[in-house]
C-alpha angles and dihedrals in degrees: 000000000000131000126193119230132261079332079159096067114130084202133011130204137176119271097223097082115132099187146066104230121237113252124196080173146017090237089059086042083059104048097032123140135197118223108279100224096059095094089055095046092057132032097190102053109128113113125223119186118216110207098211110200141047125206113246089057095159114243119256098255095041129105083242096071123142141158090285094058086089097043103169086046098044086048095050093042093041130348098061092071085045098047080053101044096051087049103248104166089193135025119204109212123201110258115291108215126090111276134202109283104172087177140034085280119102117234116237093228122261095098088077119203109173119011082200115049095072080174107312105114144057099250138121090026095313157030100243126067115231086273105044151277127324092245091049090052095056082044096059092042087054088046083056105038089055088056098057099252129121130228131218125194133214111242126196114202100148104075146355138223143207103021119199096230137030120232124198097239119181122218149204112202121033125183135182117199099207124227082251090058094253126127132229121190116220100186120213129345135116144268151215084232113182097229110128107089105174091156096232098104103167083225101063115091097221111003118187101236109176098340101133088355142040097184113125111199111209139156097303089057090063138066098188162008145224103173105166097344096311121105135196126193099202124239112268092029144110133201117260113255104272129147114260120253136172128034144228113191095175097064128080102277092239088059095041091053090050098049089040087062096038097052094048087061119031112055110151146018110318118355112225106235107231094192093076112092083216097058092046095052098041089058095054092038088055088047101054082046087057092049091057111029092049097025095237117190099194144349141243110194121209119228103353109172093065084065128096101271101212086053087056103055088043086047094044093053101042095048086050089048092052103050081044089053091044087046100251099109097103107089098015120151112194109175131165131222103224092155092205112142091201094099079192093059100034082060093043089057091046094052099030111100110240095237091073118111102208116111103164120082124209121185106267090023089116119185100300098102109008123113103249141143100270089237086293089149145355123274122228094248089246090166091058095050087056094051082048079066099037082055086051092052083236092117115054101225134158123256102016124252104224124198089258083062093064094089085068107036145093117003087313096080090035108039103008086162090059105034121125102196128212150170107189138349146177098289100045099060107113108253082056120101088251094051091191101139121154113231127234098254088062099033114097091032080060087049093040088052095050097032102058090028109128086222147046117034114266127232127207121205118223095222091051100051104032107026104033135233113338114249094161136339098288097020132082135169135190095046098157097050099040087045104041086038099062088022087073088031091065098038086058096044084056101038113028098017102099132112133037120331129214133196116221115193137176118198103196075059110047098146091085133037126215131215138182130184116200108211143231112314088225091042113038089138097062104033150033121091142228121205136169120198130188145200116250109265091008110130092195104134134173146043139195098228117179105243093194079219103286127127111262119202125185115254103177147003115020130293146105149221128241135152097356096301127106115237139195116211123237087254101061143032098210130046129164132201139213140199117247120195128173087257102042134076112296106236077231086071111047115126099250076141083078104121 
């Protein structure tokens, strides 16, 4: 039985947008379109995001070390010709400022110390980030940029670490998470609070003071506080406008309330208070400094969702109206991190106008009158990578999802225009607090489903394609099958994945999942795809395909066709097929010799 694909769409556009439009409203956001003639302008259009890095790179000086130690330098020198030749569009880089290091161990980025030293200065311990200097950085986007791909940079607005001088800041709310997970609340009081960074620390070596910037954060920039599990909201201020997680049912419901904003705002170190026009303004403005000093082409934001929403959204829009005003706006990515496994809610946060006052979500709310982002960006699909998992039987839900669920799953199903796919990351290795990793066994039938997708924009992680499959922090195994595996995936994403694309699903079969992309119009003959995938330990087989007639060969994984019916072969859970005409390209002469 056959199911046509996203048929309950209110609006379609073609996947191979490479761009997030630029709104001035939410009502142009909802009725954008991409130029019709892209598609036939570029026949390799599809992009396909590399994540590329992973987060236990080992420093430079530890026994670890290894070619990614030096990550701007090993990019320049190597990877850039790599990144091209296996057909990435964009490549999403770790965040580029200094960043708190309190010992001799780098920080991999996200605490976040100076948004404008990119290793430059002699701050922190040193002049270089964990990832390099700020010469070898612009080195490595340039090493990109001449090869045709885009970069995206990973940007920190939410909190800030390692302040060169403490405040007394008094508070009004004060909570300890204790080492048993419970929580005691400890009322008002105040605080030696490290807020004032003026970047001029007499034990630096060479601070940067007021080179590229003379703003000087101090308490009034900030709402809040977590400094070793305890959290303080300060006196005369209020938490950012940011949808409620989280819940703590043991606790008087005043209090709960409280913690429960105040942890859905305040993470880490100390919160940046949105409220305050000069926090607003310094983060666009540093922004607008990035794009031009580094030459970004687009933006992840991390953690997004503990950030003031209607900031967001203004943020959102004046960043896209500038790269459209300095002439960068064609090919931008711009995608948010708001970790929520709700893929109702998720969407809801994405729709919702961010004038709305509801922060609470109820099943059925939809996005009416909940706080969200006005479509303002795309969402990494973190629902679908936790069905991934449930697929996996690594998540003990009931009912089950089984591989055949994944059509109508995640942000996929809901928001496919604004859907940022996924199968790992760097929080969801094992040895991460999320812990959400996807074994081997499930791994390539998670990147077949988002690569040849007709919608959402896949993303490759580093650790999956060019280390293996994580075992521990500086150990992988299964190189060879993890790397050939999404190395075809993406060639034929990028090659063979246009047209329509159809689901075809047998429940008394729901074990394997079927997929068919029709093609170019124009050029039925030379592309257009055909996969299976399959659950791990499932022995569903066989599906009845329409072949329009054309001779199907198989590309990559393992099956076979007979009788009109698609098989996978005992030895794989995942096979894709091409189509090979006289004039195309034989399946004999892909370029599996790609290193």
């Amino acid at each position: 039985m056959k199911k046509n694909a996203y048929l309950f769409l209110l609006f379609l556009v073609s996947s191979i947008s490479s761009s997030t439009p630029l709104f001035a409203s939410l009502e142009q956001a909802k009725s954008y379109q991409f130029p019709g003639n892209y598609l036939a302008e570029n026949l390799y259009a599809n992009p396909t995001i590399l994540q590329a890095f992973y987060w236990y790179i080992p420093d430079p000086d530890s026994g670890h070390k290894g070619p990614e130690s030096n990550l701007w330098q090993y990019i320049s020198y190597t990877m850039a010709d790599e990144f091209k030749q296996h057909g990435f569009t964009h490549v999403w880089l770790p965040p580029m400022s200094k960043a708190f290091s309190p010992t001799n161990e780098y920080n991999v980025g996200y605490a976040v110390y100076d948004h404008y030293d990119l290793g430059e200065f002699h701050q922190m311990g040193r002049v270089r980030t964990k990832y390099g200097t700020k010469q070898e950085l612009l080195a490595a986007v340039e090493a990109l940029h001449s090869r045709g791909i885009m970069v995206i940079g990973d940007i920190v607005m939410n909190h800030m670490l390692g302040a060169d001088q403490a405040e007394n800041v008094p508070y009004s709310h004060g909570f300890i998470v204790n080492k048993n997970n419970t929580v005691s609340y400890i009322g008002s009081g105040e605080i030696a609070a490290y807020l004032n960074f003026n970047f001029q620390n007499k034990n630096d070596p060479d601070p940067r003071g007021t080179r590229h910037s003379s703003f000087v954060w101090n308490k009034d920039h900030f709402n809040g506080l977590e400094i070793f599990d305890r959290f303080y909201l300060f006196q005369g201020k209020s938490i950012n406008k940011v949808a409620y997680f989280g819940d703590l049912s043991s606790m008087p419901s005043e209090a709960q309330n409280i913690y429960k904003s105040i942890r859905s705002d305040i993470i880490l170190g100390a919160n940046l208070d949105f409220q305050n026009p000069e926090v607003r303004e310094e983060m666009i403005r540093w922004t607008k400094w990035l794009i031009n000093e580094v030459g970004l082409d687009g933006f992840r934001i991390d953690a997004v969702r503990h950030i003031d929403t209607p900031f967001i959204s203004e943020w959102a829009f004046a960043i896209q109206k500038y790269m459209s005003d300095i002439g960068k706006f064609d090919g931008m990515l711009m995608f948010g991190e708001s970790w929520d496994g709700w893929a109702e809610r998720l969407s809801a946060y994405l729709e919702g106008n961010p004038a709305n006052n509801g922060l609470f979500y109820n099943q059925g709310d939809g996005a009416t009158n909940y706080c969200g982002i006005g479509n303002a960006m795309s969402l990494f699909d973190v629902p679908l990578h936790y069905d991934f998992q449930k697929v996996a039987k690594e998540n003990n839900s009931y009912p089950p999802t089984r591989i055949s669920d994944l059509p109508y799953r995640g942000l996929l199903a809901r928001n496919p225009r604004y859907a940022i796919t996924f199968v790992d990351n760097h929080d969801t290795i094992p040895t991460q607090e999320l812990g959400s990793y996807i074994p081997l066994h499930t791994k390539l039938q998670a990147y077949t489903f988002i690569l040849l997708n007709e919608f959402g924009v896949p993303t490759v992680y580093y650790e999956d394609m060019y280390k293996g499959n994580f075992v521990s922090n500086y150990k992988h195994d299964n190189f060879h099958v993890l790397n050939e595996g999404i190395k075809k995936l993406v060639y034929l994403r990028r090659r063979y994945a246009y047209g329509p694309g159809e689901y075809f699903i047998d429940y008394a079969k729901p074990g394997i999942l079927g997929y068919k992309r029709q093609g170019r119009s124009d050029r039925q003959a030379e592309s257009g795809l055909i996969y299976l995938i399959r659950e791990f330990n499932s022995k569903d087989n066989g599906l009845i395909i329409p072949t329009d007639n054309r001779k199907w060969v198989l590309a990559a994984g393992s099956g076979n066709f007979n009788n009109g019916r698609f098989y996978l072969n005992d030895d794989s859970d995942w096979a894709v097929w091409i189509p090979s005409p006289e004039n195309g390209i034989p399946a004999t002469q892909l370029p599996w010799s790609l290193k």
